[in-house]
VOGU-3710 file (C-alpha; in Angstrom, 3 decimals, decimal comma):
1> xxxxxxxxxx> 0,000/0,000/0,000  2,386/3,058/-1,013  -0,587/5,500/-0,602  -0,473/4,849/3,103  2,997/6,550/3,008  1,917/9,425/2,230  -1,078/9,357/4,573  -3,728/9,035/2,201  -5,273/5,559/1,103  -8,472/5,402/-1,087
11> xxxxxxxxxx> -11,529/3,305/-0,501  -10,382/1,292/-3,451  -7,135/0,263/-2,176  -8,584/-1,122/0,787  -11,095/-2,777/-1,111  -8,946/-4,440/-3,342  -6,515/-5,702/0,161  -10,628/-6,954/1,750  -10,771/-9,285/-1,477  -7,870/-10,645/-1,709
21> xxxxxxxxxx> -7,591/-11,866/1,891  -11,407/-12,971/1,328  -10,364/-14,854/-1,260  -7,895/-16,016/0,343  -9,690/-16,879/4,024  -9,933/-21,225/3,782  -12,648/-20,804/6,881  -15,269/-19,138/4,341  -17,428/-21,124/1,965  -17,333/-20,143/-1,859
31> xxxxxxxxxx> -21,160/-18,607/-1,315  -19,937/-16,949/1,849  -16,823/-15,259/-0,475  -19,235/-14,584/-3,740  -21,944/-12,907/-0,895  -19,629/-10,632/1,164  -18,435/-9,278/-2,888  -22,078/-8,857/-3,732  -21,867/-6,933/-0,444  -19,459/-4,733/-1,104
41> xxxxxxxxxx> -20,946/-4,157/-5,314  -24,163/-2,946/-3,099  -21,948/-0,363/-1,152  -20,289/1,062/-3,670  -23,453/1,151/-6,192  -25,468/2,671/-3,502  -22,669/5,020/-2,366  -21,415/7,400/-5,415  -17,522/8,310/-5,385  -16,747/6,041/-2,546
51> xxxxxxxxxx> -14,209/4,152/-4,302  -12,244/7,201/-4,871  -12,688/8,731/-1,739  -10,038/8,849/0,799  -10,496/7,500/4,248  -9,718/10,845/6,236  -12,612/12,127/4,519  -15,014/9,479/5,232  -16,727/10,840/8,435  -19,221/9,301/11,146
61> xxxxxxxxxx> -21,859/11,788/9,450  -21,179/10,641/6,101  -21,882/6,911/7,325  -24,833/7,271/8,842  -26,184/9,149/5,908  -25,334/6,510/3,736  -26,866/4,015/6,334  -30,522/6,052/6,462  -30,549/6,375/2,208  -29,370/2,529/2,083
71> xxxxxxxxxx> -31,647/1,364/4,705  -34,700/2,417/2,899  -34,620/-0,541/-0,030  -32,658/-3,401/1,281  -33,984/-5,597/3,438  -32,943/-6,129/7,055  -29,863/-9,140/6,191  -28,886/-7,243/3,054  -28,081/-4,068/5,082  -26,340/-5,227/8,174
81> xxxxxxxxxx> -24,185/-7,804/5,922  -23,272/-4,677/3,954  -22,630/-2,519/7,381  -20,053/-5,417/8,490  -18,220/-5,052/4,998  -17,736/-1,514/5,343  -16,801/-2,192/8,871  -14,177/-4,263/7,651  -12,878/-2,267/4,888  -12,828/0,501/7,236
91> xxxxxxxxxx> -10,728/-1,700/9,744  -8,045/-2,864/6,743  -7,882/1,227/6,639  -7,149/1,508/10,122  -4,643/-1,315/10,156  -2,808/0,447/7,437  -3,527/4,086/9,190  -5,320/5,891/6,713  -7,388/6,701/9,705  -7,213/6,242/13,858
101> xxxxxxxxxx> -11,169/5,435/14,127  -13,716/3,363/12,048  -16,670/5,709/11,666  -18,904/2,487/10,767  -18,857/1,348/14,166  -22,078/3,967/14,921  -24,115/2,483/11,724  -27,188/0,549/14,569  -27,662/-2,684/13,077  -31,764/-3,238/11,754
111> xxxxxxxxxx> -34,239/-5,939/13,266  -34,451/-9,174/11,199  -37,967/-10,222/11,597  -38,551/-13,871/11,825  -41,265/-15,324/9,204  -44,613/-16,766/9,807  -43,931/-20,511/9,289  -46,757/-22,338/7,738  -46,580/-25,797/8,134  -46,994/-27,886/4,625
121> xxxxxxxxxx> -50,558/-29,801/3,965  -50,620/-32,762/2,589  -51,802/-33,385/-0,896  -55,717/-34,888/-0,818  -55,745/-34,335/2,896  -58,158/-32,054/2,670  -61,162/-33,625/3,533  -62,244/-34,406/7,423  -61,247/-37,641/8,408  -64,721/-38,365/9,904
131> xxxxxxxxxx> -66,353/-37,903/6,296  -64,075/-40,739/5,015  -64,642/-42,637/7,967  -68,374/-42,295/7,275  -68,297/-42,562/3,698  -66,818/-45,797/4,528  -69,509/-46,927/6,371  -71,918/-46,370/3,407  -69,560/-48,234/0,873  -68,686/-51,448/3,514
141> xxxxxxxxxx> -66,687/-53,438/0,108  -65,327/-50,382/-1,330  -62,278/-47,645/-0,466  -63,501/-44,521/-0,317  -61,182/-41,818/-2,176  -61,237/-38,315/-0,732  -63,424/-37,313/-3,306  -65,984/-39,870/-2,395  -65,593/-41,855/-5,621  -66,033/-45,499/-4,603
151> xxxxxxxxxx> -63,345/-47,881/-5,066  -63,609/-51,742/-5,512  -61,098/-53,146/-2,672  -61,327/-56,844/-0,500  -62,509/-57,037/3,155  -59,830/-55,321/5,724  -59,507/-51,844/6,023  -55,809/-49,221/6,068  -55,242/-45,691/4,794  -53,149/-45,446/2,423
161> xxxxxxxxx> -51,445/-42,470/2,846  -49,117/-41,847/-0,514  -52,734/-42,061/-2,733  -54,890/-40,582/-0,040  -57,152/-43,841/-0,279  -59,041/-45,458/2,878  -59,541/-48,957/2,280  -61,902/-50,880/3,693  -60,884/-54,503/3,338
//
């Protein structure tokens, strides 16, 4: 990083330094790697001239900012995954000393709200049980399909679960 030596180090720089030892971190998964990239394409899309932009310039102000017009479209995991990226571009800038303080670190992180889980329903399951088992009753030789069409079957009776059949044997 010669830019360093003279005190100044652009986003870029540090950018470039971030993927390389992302690419080069064995502890990360290949979709971890290709996310925390399509992480930092979202910061620098949604933040014009940052890539030029020297890190003595970049200010806790200027974050936040960023972090209210950001916040607005992405969704909850979008944003703080692209919060930690800056952080840690903003740390590679410290560790060089472009700067003594990561202005990131103020950026609140936004609520990820859980999803209503719906439990799946079985396919021809959608008739009560009681009107098979009474529909059975009317049809004593026959299984009874969840539809009510009549089947031909012998003399015991099971549920066969996979066609959604009760047969009455």
């Amino acid at each position: 990083m010669e830019k360093t030596i003279q005190g100044k180090l652009p986003f870029g720089a540090a950018a470039e330094t971030f993927k390389a030892r992302l690419m080069d971190d064995k502890s990360l998964k290949p979709r971890s790697k290709s996310y925390r990239l399509e992480r930092l394409q979202a910061l620098l899309r949604s933040w014009p001239n940052l890539e030029g932009l020297d890190f003595g310039k970049i200010k806790k102000h200027d974050c936040q900012e960023w972090a209210k017009r950001f916040g607005k479209d992405a969704s909850a995991t979008a944003f703080n995954n692209t919060v930690g990226t800056l952080r840690m571009i903003l740390d590679i800038a410290i560790e060089f000393g472009a700067c003594c303080d990561n202005p990131a670190k103020f950026i609140g992180k936004h609520r990820v709200r859980a999803k209503q889980l719906e439990l799946p329903r079985r396919i021809g399951l959608s008739c009560h049980f009681a009107t098979l088992v009474f529909q059975s009753r009317a049809f004593p030789v026959c299984a009874v399909q969840c539809d009510g069409q009549p089947i031909r079957s012998p003399s015991r009776s099971r549920f066969d679960w996979k066609n959604s059949l009760l047969r009455i044997f």
